[in-house]
C-alpha positions as CSV (number, residue, x, y, z in Angstrom):
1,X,-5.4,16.7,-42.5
2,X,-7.4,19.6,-43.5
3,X,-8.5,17.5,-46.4
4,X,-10.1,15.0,-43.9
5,X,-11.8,17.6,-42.0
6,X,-13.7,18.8,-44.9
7,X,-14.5,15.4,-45.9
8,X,-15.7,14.6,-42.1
9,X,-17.7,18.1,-42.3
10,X,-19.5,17.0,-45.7
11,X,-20.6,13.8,-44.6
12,X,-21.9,15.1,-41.3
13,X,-24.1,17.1,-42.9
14,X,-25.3,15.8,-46.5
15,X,-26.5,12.0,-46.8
16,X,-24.8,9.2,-48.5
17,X,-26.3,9.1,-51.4
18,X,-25.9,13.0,-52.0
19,X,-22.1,12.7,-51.3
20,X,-21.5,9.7,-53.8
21,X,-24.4,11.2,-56.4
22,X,-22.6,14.6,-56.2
23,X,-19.0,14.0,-55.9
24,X,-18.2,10.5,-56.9
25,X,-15.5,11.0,-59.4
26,X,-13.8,13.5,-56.8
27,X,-14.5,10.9,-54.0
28,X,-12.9,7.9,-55.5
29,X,-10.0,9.8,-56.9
30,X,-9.5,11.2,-53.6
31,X,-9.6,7.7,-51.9
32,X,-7.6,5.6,-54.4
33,X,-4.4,8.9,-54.0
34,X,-5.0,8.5,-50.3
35,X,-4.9,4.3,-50.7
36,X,-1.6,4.9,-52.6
37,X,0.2,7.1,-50.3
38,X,-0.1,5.1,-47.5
39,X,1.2,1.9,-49.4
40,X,3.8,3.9,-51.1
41,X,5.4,4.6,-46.7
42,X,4.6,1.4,-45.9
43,X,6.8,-0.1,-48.3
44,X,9.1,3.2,-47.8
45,X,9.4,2.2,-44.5
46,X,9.4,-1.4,-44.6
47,X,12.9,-0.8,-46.2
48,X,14.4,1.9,-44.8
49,X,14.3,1.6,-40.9
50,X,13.3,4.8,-38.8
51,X,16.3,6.5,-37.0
52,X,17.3,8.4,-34.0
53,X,17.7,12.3,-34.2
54,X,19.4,14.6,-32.3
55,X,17.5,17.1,-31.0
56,X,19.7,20.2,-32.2
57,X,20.1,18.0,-35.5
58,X,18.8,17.4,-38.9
59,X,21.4,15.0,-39.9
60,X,20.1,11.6,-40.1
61,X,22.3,8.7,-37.6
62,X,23.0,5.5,-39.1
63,X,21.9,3.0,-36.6
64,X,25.3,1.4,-36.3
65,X,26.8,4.1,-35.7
66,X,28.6,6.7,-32.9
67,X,26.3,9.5,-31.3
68,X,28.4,12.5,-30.7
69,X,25.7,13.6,-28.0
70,X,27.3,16.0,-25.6
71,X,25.4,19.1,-26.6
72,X,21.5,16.8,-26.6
73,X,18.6,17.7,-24.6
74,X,19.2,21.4,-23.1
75,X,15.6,20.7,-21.9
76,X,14.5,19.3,-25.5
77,X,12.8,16.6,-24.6
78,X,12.0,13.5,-27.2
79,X,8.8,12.3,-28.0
80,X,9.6,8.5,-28.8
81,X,7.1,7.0,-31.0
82,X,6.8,3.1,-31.0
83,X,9.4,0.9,-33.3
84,X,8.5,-1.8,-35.8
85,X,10.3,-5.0,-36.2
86,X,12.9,-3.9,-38.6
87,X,13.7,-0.6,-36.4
88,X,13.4,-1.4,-32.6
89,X,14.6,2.0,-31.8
90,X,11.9,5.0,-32.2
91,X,12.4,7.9,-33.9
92,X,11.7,11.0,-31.8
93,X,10.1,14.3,-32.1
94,X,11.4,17.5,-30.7
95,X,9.4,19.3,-27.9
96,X,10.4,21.3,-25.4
97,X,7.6,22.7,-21.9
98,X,10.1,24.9,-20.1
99,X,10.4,28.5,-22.2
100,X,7.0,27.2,-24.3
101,X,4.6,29.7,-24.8
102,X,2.5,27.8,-27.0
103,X,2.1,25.0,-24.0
104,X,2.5,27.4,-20.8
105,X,0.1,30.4,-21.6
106,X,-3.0,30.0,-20.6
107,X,-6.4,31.9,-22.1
108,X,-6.3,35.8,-22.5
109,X,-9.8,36.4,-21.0
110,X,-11.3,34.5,-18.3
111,X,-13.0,31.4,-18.8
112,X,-17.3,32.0,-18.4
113,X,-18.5,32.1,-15.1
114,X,-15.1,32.3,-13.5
115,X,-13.8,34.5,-10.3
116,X,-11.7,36.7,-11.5
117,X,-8.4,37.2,-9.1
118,X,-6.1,40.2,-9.7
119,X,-2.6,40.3,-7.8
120,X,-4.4,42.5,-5.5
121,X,-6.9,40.0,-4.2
122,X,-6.9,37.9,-1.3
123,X,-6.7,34.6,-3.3
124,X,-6.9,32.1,-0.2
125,X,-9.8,34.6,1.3
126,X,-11.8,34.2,-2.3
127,X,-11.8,30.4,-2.4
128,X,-12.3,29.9,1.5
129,X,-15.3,32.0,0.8
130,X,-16.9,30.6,-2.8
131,X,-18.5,27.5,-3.2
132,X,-17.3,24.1,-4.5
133,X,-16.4,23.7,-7.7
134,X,-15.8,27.4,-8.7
135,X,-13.6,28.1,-11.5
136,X,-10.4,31.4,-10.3
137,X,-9.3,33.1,-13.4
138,X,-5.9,34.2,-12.4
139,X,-4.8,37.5,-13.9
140,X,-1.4,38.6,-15.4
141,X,0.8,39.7,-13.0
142,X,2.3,38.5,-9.2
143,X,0.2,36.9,-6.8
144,X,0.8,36.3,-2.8
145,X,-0.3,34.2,-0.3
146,X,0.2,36.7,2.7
147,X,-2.3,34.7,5.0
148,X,-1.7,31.2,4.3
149,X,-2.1,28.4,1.6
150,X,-5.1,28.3,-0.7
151,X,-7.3,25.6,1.2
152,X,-8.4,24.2,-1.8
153,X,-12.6,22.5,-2.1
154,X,-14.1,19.8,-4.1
155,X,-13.8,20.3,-8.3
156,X,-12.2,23.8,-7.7
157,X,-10.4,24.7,-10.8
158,X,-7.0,27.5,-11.0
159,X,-6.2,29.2,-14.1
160,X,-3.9,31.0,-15.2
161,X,-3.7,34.3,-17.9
162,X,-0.4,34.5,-19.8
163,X,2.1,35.8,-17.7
164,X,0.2,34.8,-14.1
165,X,2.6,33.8,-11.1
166,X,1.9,32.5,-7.9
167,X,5.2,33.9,-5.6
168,X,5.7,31.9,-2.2
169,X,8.6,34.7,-1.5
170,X,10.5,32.3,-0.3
171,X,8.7,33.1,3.1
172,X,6.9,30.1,5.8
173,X,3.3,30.6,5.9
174,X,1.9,27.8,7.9
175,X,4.0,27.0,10.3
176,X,7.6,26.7,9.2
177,X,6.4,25.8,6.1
178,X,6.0,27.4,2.8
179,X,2.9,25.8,0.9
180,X,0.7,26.7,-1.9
181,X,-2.0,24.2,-2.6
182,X,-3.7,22.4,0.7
183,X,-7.0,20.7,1.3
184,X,-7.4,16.6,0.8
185,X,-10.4,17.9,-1.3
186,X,-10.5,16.2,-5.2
187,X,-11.3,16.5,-8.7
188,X,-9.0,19.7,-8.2
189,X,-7.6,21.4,-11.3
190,X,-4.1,23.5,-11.2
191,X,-3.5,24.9,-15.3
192,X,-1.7,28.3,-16.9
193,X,0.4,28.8,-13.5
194,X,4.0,29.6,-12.5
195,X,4.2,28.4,-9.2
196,X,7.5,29.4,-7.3
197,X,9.7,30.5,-4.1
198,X,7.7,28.1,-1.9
199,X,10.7,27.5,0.1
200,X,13.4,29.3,1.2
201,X,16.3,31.0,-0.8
202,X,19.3,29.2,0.1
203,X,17.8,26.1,-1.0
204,X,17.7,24.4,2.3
205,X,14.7,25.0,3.7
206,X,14.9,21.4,6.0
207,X,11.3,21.6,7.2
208,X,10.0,21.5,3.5
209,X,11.8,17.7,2.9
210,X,9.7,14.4,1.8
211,X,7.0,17.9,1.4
212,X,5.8,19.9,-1.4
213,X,3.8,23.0,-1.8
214,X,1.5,21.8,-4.4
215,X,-1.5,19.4,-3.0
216,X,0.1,19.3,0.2
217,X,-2.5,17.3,1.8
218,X,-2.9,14.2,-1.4
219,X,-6.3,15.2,-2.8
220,X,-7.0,12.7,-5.3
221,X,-7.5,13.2,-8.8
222,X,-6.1,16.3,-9.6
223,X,-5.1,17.8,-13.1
224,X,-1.8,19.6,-12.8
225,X,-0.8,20.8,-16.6
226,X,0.4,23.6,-18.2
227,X,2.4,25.0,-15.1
228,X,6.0,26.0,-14.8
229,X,6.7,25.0,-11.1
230,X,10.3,25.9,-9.8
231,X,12.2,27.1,-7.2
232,X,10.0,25.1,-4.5
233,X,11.0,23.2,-1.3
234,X,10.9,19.8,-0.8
235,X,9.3,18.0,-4.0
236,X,7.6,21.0,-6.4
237,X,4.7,18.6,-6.6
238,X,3.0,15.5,-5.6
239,X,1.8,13.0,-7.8
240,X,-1.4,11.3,-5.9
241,X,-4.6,8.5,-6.4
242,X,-5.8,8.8,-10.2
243,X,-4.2,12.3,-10.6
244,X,-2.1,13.6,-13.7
245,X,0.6,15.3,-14.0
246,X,1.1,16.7,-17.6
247,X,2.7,19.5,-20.0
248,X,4.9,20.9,-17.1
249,X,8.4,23.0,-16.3
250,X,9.2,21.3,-13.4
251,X,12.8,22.6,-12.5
252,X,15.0,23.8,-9.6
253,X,12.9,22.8,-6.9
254,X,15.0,22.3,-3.7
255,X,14.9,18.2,-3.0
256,X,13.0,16.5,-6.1
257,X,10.9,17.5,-9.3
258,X,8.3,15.4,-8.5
259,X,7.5,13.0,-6.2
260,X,4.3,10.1,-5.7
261,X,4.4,10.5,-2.1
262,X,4.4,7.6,0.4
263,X,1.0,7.1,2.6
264,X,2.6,6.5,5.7
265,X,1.0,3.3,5.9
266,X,0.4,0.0,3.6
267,X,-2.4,1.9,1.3
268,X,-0.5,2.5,-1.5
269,X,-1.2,5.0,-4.4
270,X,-2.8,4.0,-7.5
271,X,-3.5,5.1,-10.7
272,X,-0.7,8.0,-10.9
273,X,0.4,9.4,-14.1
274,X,3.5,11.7,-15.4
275,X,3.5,12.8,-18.7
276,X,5.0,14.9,-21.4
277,X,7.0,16.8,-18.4
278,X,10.1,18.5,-18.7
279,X,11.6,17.3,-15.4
280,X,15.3,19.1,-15.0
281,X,17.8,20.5,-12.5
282,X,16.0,19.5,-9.8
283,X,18.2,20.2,-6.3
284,X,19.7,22.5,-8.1
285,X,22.5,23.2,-4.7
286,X,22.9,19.3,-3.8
287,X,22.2,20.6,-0.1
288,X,19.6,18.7,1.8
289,X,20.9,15.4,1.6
290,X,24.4,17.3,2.6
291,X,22.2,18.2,6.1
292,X,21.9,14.9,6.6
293,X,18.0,15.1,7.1
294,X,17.4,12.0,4.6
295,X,19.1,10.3,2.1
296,X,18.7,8.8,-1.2
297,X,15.9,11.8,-1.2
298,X,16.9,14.3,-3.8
299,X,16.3,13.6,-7.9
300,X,13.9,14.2,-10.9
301,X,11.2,12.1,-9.8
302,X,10.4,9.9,-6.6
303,X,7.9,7.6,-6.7
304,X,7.0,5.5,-3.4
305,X,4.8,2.0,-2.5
306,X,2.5,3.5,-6.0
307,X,0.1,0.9,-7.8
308,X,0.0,1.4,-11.7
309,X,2.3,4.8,-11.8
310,X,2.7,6.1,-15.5
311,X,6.2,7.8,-16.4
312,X,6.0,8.9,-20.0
313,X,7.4,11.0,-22.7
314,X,9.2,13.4,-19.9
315,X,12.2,14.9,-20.1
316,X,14.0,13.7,-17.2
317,X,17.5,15.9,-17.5
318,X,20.4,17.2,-15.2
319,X,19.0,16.5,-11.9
320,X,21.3,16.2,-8.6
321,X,20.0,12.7,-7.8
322,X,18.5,9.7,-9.5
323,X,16.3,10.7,-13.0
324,X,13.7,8.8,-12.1
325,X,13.7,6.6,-9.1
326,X,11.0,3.8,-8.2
327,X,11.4,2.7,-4.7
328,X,9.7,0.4,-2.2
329,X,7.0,-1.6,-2.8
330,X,6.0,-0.4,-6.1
331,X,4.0,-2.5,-8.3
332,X,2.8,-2.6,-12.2
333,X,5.0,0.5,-12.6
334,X,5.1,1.6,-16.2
335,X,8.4,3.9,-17.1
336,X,8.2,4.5,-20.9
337,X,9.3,6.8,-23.7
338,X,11.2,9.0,-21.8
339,X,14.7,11.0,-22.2
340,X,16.9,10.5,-19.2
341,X,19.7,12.0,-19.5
342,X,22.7,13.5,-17.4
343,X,21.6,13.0,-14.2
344,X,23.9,13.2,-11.3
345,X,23.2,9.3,-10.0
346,X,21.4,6.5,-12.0
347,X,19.2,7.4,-14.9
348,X,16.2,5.2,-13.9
349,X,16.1,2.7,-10.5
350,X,13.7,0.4,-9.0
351,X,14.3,-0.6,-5.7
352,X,12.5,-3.2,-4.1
353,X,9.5,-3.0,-6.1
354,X,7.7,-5.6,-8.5
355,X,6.5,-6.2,-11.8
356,X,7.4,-3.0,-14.1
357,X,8.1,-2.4,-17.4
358,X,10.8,0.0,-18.8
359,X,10.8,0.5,-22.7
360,X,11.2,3.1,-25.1
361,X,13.5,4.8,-23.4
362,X,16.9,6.8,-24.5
363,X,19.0,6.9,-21.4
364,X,22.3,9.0,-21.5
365,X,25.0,9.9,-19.7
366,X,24.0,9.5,-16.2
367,X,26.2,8.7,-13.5
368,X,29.2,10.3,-15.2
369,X,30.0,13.9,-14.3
370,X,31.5,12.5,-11.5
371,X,34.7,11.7,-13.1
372,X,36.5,8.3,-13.9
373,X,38.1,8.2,-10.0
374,X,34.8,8.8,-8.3
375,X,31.7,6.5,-10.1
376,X,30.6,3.9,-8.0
377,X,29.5,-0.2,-9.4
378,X,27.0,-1.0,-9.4
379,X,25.3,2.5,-10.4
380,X,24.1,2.6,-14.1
381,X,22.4,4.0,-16.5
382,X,19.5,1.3,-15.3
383,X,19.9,-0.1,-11.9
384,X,17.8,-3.0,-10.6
385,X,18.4,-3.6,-7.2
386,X,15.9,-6.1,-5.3
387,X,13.3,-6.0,-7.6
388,X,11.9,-8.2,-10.4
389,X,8.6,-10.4,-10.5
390,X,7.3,-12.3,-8.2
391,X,3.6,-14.4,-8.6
392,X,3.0,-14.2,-4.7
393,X,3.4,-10.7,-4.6
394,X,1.2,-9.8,-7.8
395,X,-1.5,-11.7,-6.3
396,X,-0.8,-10.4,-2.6
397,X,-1.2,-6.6,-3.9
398,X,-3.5,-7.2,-6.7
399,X,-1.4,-6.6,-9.6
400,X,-2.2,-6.8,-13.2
401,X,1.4,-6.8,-15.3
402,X,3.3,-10.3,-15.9
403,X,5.1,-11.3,-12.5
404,X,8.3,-10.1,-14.4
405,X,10.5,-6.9,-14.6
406,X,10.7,-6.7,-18.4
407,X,13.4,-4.1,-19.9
408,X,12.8,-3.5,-23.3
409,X,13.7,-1.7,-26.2
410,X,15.5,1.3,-24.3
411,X,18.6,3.4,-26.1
412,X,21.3,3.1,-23.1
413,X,24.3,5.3,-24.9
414,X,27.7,6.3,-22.6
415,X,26.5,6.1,-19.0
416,X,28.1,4.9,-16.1
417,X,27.1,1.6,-16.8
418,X,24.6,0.0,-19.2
419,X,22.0,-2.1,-16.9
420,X,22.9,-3.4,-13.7
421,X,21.0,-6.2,-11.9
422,X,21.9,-6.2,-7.7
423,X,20.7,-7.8,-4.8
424,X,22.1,-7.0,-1.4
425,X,22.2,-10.4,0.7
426,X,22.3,-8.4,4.0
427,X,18.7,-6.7,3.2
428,X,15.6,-8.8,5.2
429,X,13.4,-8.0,7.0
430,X,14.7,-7.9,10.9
431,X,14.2,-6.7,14.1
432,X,15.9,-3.6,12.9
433,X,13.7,-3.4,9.8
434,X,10.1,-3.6,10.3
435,X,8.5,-1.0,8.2
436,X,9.6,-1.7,4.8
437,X,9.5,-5.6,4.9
438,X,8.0,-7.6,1.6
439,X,4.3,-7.0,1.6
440,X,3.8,-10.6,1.7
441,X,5.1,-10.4,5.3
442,X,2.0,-10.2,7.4
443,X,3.0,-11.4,10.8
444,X,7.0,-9.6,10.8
445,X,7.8,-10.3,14.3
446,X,6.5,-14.0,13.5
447,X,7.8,-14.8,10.6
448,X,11.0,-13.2,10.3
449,X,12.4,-12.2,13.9
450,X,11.7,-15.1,15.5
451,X,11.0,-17.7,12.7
452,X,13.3,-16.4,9.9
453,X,15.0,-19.9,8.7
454,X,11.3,-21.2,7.9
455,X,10.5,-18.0,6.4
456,X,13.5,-17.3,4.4
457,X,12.2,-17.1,1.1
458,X,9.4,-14.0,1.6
459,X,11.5,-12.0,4.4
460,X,13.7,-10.3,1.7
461,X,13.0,-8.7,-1.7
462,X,15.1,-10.4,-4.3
463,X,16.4,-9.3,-7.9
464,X,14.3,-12.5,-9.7
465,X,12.1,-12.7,-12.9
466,X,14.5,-9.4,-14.5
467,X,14.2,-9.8,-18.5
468,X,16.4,-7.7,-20.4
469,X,16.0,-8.0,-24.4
470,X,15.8,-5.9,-27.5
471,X,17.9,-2.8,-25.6
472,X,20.7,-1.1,-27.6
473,X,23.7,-0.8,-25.2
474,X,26.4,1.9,-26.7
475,X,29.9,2.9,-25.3
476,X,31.2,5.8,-28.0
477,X,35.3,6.1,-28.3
478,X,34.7,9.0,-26.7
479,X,33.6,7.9,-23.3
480,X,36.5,5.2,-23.6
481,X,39.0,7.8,-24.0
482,X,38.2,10.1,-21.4
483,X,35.9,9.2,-18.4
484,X,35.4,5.6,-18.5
485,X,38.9,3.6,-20.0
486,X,38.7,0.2,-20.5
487,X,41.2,-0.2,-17.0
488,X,38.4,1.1,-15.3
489,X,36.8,-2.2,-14.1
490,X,33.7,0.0,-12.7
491,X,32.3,1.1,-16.2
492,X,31.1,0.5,-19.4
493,X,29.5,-2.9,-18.2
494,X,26.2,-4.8,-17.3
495,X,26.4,-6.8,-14.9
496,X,24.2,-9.3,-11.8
497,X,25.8,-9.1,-8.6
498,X,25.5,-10.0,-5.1
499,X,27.6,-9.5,-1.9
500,X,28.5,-12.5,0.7
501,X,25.7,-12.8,3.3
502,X,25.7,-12.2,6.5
503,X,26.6,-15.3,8.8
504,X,24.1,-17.6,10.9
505,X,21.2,-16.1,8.6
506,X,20.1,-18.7,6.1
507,X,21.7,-15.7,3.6
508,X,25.2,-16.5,4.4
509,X,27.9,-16.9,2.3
510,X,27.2,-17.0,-1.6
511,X,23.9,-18.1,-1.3
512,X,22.1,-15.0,-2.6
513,X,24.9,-14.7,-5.4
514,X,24.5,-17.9,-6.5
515,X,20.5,-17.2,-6.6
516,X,20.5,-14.1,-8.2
517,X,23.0,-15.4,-10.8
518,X,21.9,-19.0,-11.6
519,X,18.3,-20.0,-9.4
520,X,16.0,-16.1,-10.2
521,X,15.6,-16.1,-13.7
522,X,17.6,-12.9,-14.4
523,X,18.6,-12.8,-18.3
524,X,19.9,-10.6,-21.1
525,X,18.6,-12.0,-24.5
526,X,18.6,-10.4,-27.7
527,X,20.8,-7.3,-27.3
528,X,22.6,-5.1,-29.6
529,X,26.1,-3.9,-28.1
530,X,28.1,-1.4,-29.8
531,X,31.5,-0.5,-29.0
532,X,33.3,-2.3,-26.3
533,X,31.6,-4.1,-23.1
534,X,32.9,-6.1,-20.0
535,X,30.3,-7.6,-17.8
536,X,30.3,-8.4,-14.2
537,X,29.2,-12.0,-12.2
538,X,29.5,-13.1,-8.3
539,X,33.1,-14.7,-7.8
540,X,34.6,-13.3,-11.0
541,X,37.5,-11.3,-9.2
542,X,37.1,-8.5,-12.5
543,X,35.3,-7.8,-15.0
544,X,34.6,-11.0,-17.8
545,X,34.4,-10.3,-21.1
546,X,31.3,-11.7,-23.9
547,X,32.3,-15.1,-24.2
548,X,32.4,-16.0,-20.9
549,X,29.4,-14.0,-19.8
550,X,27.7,-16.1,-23.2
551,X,28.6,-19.5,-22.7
552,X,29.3,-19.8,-18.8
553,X,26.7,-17.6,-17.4
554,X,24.3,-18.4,-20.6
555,X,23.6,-14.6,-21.0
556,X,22.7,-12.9,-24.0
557,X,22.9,-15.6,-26.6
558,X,21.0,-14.2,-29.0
559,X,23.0,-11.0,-29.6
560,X,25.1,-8.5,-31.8
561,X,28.3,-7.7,-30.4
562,X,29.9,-4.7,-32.8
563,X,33.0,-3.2,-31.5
């Protein structure tokens, strides 16, 4: 690399024709060694396929073979890079945010032209009182926000020196809530900081849930990087229009890590990205959803009715909750290259959303600290429930992916279950269920209260257009010897299910399990299965094993069964 730059440094400053007149014999023997290393690792790797490392591990692991994985991640996260034909599984790169210096600290002296803020200044005062746009240089040391949030203006920027904390002190300071970062303004940047104890110290601080203390109020495109941001009520932060979320500690916050935060109406958020975060023990005390002030609420990361979302490269580890959890109304959803692993409930689930992709990413051991007695079908490593693609929709919300939920090339080793494909026949919209009806539904009380039979087919979200291929599915002897045997019909499977309808609905009876199985395009193709499998129809009465699921249900003929 250094090489290159000298090279680039030469040519940028002496012509053509001096370079070549000068230095030709250097220059050509340069270029023909360079020519011939790169065809030497192509050929290199043409034949010997790239493979997965653990990330306390030299040892290389043949492809084919068991993963003792138990002691992985520990906040490591791996950096997939993309596989070749030959080697469908990326090999990784260790990195790790949370404890990083080289990635947390931020500049020693204070950027030019900056406010400088010691722990003995007013912060909120300072930016209420400087213009837009001003750049706070935030010194080492504890900071406090004894009269309120910072109110944040157009462009303003936060950073951090090594060492500089922002310390909500676990106090309420507007209201009954405890918040950091306010103001709808944009263009906001947030670098260099630990931001924590916005909340409350027993971790359930109930006015803080579906909140967050960082850009409280969804300014769009913010930059939030470099941050550690724990110990926080309700999400630690909020993912909003064309903001970024990057090169963060995101851990121990009280309900999720990170959330894209519904609207409260049909607008939906666009353009969100999450990356290269490590994203870990979020609700840490598995309290709120105890309180019973929401459910399905607490996780890694949340992401609600979003257009275009990015989740990539985080590590997505030991959160009380779903890793990362797509829900309602999502669409072109892009969920790549990440580590899930070990997370109380499913690794990654969309729920009634459209038109993602999911590849490139190593999924473990989620869903199973519960014990053999206590998992739950159809949870799984990656859990599809009313979602897929759908060409009405795509054009209705102005999508851009294929009208398809593709599943691709992920590493799904010893959770729960492998993927999952579900579709609850007794979720439509009705009378009862207005808000979160199919965006297709324009005229609810019209078409599906008092009209449903003529409008069956767009009052419900349906499991359709799923495409599962290319994914390594792995059960290790060691998760079939101790948490999930092979009596336990609930594990070690993949599976597309339904449940009977309700009756006098044009969803009764086995009509959405014969759709979701036979009439919605759902299909495993091209798999690679090592150690033993079961999988799971409508009507089957247990679990069935390959050659049934291959040549009855016409699933995943096209691949490698290795027990």
């Amino acid at each position: 690399m250094e090489l290159f730059k000298k090279l680039k440094s030469l040519l940028v400053i002496k012509s053509p024709q001096y370079i070549l007149s000068k230095y030709r014999g250097i220059f050509f023997v340069l270029i023909f060694g360079i020519i011939g290393g790169i065809v030497a690792i192509l050929i290199t790797k043409a034949a010997t396929p790239t493979v997965s490392l653990e990330p306390e591990s030299t040892n290389v692991i043949s492809p084919a073979s068991s993963i003792n994985d138990s002691t992985a991640s520990g906040g490591q996260a791996l950096q997939f890079k993309s596989g070749t034909t030959t080697d469908p599984w990326p090999g990784p790169n260790n990195f790790s945010v949370c404890g990083n210096s080289s990635i947390l600290d931020g500049p020693s002296t204070a950027p030019f032209g900056a406010v400088i803020i010691s722990p003995v200044t007013n912060l909120a005062s300072a930016v209420a009182s400087a213009p837009s746009g001003t750049t706070f240089y935030l010194t080492t040391g504890t900071h406090t926000l004894p009269t309120g949030p910072v109110v944040v203006k157009t462009s303003d920027k936060f950073i951090g020196a090594p060492g500089a904390v922002i310390d909500g002190q676990f106090q309420a300071n507007i209201g009954s809530q405890s918040i950091a970062f306010k103001g709808g303004s944009s263009g906001v940047t947030i670098q260099y900081l630990t931001i924590s104890n916005f909340g409350q110290a027993d971790g359930k601080m109930v006015s803080m849930v579906n909140q967050t203390a960082i850009n409280y109020s969804q300014g769009a495109n913010w930059t939030i990087s470099n941050n550690t941001i724990s110990h926080n009520g309700g999400s630690g932060v909020w993912v909003t229009n064309s903001s970024k979320l990057q090169n963060n500690c995101i851990e121990q916050n009280e309900q999720t890590g990170v959330a894209v935060p519904s609207t409260g109406s049909s607008i939906q958020i666009h353009g969100a990205v999450i990356e290269n975060n490590d994203i870990r023990n979020n609700n840490p005390s598995s309290s709120i959803e105890s309180l019973g002030v929401c459910t399905g609420c607490a996780g890694g990361v949340k992401i609600w009715n979003s257009k275009g979302t990015i989740v990539r490269d985080n590590n997505v580890s030991g959160n009380n909750g779903a890793g990362i959890w797509v829900d309602n109304n999502n669409i072109d959803t892009l969920v790549e290259s990440n580590v899930v692993k070990d997370n109380l409930k499913n690794g990654i689930y969309i729920e009634i959303s459209y038109s993602a992709i999911i590849q490139k990413n190593y999924v473990s051991g989620n869903y199973v600290s519960l014990g053999p007695t206590q998992g739950n079908f159809p949870d799984s490593g990656i859990y599809i429930a009313e979602s897929g693609g759908d060409d009405a929709t795509k054009t209705f919300l102005g999508g851009t992916f294929p009208a398809v939920l593709d599943i691709n090339n992920n590493y799904i080793l010893d959770n729960w279950n492998g993927i999952n494909l579900w579709e609850d026949a007794g979720r439509y919209c009705t009378q009862n269920d207005t808000v979160n009806c199919p965006p297709i539904v324009t005229d609810k009380t019209g078409q599906c209260i008092t009209n449903l039979t003529a409008n069956a087919d767009i009052c419900r979200w349906k499991s359709q257009n799923v495409s599962v291929h290319n994914n390594r599915f792995e059960m290790t002897s060691i998760a079939r010897t101790s948490w999930c045997p092979t009596s336990n019909i609930n594990c070690g499977k993949n599976a597309i299910v339904s449940n009977i309808g309700p009756s006098g609905t044009p969803y009764s009876g086995i009509t959405i399990q014969t759709n979701i199985s036979k009439n919605q395009n759902n299909k495993f193709n091209n798999n690679n299965y090592l150690g033993i499998w079961n999988f799971s129809v409508p009507n089957s009465g247990s679990n069935i094993n390959k050659d049934i699921w291959q040549s009855t249900w016409g699933q995943d003929s096209l691949s490698q069964f290795t027990n």
